[in-house]
C-alpha positions in Angstrom: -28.4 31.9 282.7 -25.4 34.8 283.2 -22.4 33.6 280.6 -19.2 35.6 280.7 -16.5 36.0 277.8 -12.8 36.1 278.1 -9.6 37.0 275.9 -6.0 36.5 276.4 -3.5 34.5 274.6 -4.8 30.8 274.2 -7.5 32.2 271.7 -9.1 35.9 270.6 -12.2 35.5 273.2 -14.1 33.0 274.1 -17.8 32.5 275.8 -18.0 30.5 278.9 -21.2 29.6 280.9 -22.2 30.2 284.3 -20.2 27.5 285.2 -16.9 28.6 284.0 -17.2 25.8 280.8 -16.8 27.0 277.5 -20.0 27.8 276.0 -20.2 25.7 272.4 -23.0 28.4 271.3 -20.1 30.9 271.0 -17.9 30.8 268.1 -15.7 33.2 267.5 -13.4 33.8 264.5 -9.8 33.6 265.0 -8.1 36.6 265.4 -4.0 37.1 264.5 -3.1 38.8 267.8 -4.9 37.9 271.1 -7.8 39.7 273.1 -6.0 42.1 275.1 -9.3 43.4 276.2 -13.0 43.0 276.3 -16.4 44.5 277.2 -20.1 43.6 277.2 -22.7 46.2 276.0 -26.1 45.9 277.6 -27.0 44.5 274.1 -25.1 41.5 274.4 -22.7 42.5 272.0 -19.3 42.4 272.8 -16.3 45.2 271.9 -12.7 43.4 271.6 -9.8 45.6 271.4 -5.8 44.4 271.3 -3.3 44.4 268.6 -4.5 42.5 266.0 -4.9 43.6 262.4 -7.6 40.9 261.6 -10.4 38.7 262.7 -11.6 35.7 260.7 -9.7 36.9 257.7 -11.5 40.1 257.7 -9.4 43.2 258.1 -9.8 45.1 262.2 -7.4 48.1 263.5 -7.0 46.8 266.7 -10.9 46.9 267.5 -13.9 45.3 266.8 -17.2 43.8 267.6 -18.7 40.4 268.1 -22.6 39.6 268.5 -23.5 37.9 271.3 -23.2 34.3 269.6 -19.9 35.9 269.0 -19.4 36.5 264.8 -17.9 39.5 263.7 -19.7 42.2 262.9 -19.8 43.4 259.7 -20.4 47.6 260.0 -18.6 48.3 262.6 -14.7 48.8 261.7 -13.1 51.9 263.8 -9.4 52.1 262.5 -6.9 52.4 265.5 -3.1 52.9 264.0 0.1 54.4 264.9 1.8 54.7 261.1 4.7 56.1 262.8 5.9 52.9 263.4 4.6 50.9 260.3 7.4 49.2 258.3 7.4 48.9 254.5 6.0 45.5 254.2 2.6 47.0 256.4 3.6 44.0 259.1 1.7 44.7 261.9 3.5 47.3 264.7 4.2 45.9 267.7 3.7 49.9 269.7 0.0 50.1 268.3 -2.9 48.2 270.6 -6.1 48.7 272.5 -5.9 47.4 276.3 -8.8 48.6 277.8 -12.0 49.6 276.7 -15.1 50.7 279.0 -18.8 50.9 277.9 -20.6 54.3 279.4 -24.0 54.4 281.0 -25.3 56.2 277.6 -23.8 53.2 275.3 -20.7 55.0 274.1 -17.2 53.7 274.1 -14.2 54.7 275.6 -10.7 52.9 274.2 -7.6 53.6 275.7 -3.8 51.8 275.4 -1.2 52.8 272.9 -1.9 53.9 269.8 -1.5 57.4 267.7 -4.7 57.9 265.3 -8.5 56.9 265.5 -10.2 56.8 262.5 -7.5 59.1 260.6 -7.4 61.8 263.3 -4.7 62.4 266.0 -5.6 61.0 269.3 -2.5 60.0 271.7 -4.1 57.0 274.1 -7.4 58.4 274.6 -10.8 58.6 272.4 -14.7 58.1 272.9 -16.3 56.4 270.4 -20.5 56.4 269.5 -22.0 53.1 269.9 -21.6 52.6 266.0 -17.9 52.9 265.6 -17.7 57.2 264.7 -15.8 59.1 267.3 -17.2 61.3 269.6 -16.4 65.2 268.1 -17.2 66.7 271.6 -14.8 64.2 273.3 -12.5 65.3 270.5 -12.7 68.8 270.5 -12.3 69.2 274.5 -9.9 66.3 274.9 -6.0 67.1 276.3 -4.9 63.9 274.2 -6.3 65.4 271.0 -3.8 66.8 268.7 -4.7 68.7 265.2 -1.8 68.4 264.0 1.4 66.0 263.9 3.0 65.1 267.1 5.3 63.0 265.9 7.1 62.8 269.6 4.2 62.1 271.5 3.8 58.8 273.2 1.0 58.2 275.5 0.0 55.0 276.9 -2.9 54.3 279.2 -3.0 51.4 281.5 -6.6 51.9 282.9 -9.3 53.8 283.2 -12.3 54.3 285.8 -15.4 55.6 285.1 -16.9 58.0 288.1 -20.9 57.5 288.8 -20.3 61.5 288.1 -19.5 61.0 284.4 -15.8 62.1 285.2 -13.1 59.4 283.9 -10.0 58.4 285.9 -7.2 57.8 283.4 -3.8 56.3 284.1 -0.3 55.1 282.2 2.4 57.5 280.6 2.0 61.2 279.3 5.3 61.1 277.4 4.6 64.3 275.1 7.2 67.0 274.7 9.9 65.1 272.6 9.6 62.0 274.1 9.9 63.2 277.5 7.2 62.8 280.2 5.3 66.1 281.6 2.9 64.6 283.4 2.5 62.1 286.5 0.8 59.2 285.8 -3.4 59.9 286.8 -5.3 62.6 285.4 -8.9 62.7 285.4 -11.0 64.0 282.5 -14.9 65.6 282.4 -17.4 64.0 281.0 -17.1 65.9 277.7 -13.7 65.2 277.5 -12.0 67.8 278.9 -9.3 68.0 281.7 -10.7 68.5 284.7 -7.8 70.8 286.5 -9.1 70.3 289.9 -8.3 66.8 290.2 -4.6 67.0 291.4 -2.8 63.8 292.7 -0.6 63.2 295.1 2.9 65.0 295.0 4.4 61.9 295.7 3.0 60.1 292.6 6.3 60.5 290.5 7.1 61.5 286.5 8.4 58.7 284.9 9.4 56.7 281.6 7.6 54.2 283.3 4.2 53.7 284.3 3.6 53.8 288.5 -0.1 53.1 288.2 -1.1 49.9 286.1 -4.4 49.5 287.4 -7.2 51.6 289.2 -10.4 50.1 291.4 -13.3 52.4 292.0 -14.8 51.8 295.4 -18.3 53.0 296.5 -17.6 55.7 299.4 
C-alpha cells in the first residue's frame, strides 16, 4: 500500500496511509521546531530538514533522518548552522533553517534554505550531501555558494530547487552577497558537479531584489 509523510506546524512529520489517515505504525519523535521540509529516499527512509536544534531529545542542526517506521536515526547527524547569529545563551537562531531538500537519482542529497555553514565549512544556501550525511567535496570545490573563507556579509536564501533529468539544478531565492547587497537575480542554475553553469541566463526582466521574485519552481516534461 503507497503511504505518504508530511511536516508543518501541528507536529515534526507524520506518516499517513493511502488514505490520507494517520498511519499508527509511524512514530515519530517530537522535534522543537516544525518540519519545514521532507523527502523520501527510495530506501524508505526519510530526510527532515527545518529549524529545529533537536529531535526526541537528541541533538539535530536543522537536518536529520527518520527510518521508515519513522525513529531517528542514530549516525546520521550533518550540522547546518549560521553562528553569525548565535546569541550567548546558544538559543536557537531564528535566520538558520533547511526548507527544501531533494534526493538525486544516485541517492545523494541536496539541502538548500538559509543557513551559513555545513558540517563546519562555508556554504551560503547551497550544499550536496552523500547519502550518509558527509558533504559532497566535488559539489564543494566547483560550487559558486562555496566560500573558503569568512563572508561574514553574505546572505543567501534559497526558496526552491528543480532538479533537470540532465543532472543540471534549477536554484532560486536571494543572492545577497557583496555586503549585504544583492548581485544576482533570483534563478541560477548549477552543473551537475556543482558548478555554475553560465549559459543558463534568465530573463532580463526577472528583477534584483532584497526580496525573493521566485518562491517556487515546477519542472514540466517538454
Amino acid at each position: 500500500m503507497a503511504a505518504w509523510v508530511s511536516g508543518g506546524f501541528f507536529l515534526p512529520t507524520t506518516g499517513h496511509t493511502q488514505a490520507g489517515l494517520p498511519n499508527p505504525a509511524f512514530n515519530s519523535p517530537v522535534a522543537n521546531s516544525p518540519a519545514r521540509s521532507v523527502a523520501v529516499q527510495s530506501n524508505g527512509r526519510i530526510v527532515v530538514g527545518g529549524a529545529f536544534t533537536e529531535i526526541g531529545g537528541q541533538p539535530r542542526s536543522r537536518l536529520a533522518r527518520l527510518t521508515s517506521n519513522g525513529s531517528l536515526e542514530a549516525g546520521f547527524a550533518p550540522q547546518v548552522s549560521d553562528p553569525r547569529f548565535a546569541d550567548p545563551e546558544q538559543t536557537q537562531p531564528m535566520r538558520c533553517s533547511v526548507d527544501i531538500i531533494r534526493i538525486q537519482s544516485d541517492g545523494k542529497i541536496l539541502i538548500g534554505g538559509d543557513f551559513y555553514q555545513v558540517n563546519g565549512q562555508i556554504h551560503l544556501g547551497v550544499a550536496r550531501l552523500n547519502s550518509n550525511g558527509t558533504l559532497d567535496t566535488v559539489f564543494s570545490a566547483n560550487s559558486p555558494f562555496y566560500r573558503n573563507e569568512p563572508a561574514e556579509d553574505a546572505h543567501v536564501h534559497i526558496t526552491d530547487m528543480v532538479l533537470q533529468s540532465n543532472g543540471k539544478i534549477i536554484v532560486a531565492g536571494i543572492f545577497a552577497q557583496e555586503g549585504g547587497v544583492p548581485t544576482e537575480g533570483p534563478l541560477m542554475r548549477l552543473n551537475a558537479d556543482g558548478s555554475r553553469d553560465t549559459s543558463f541566463q534568465p530573463p532580463a526582466s526577472l528583477p534584483i531584489s532584497p526580496e525573493p521574485r521566485v518562491a517556487a519552481l515546477v519542472s514540466r516534461r517538454s
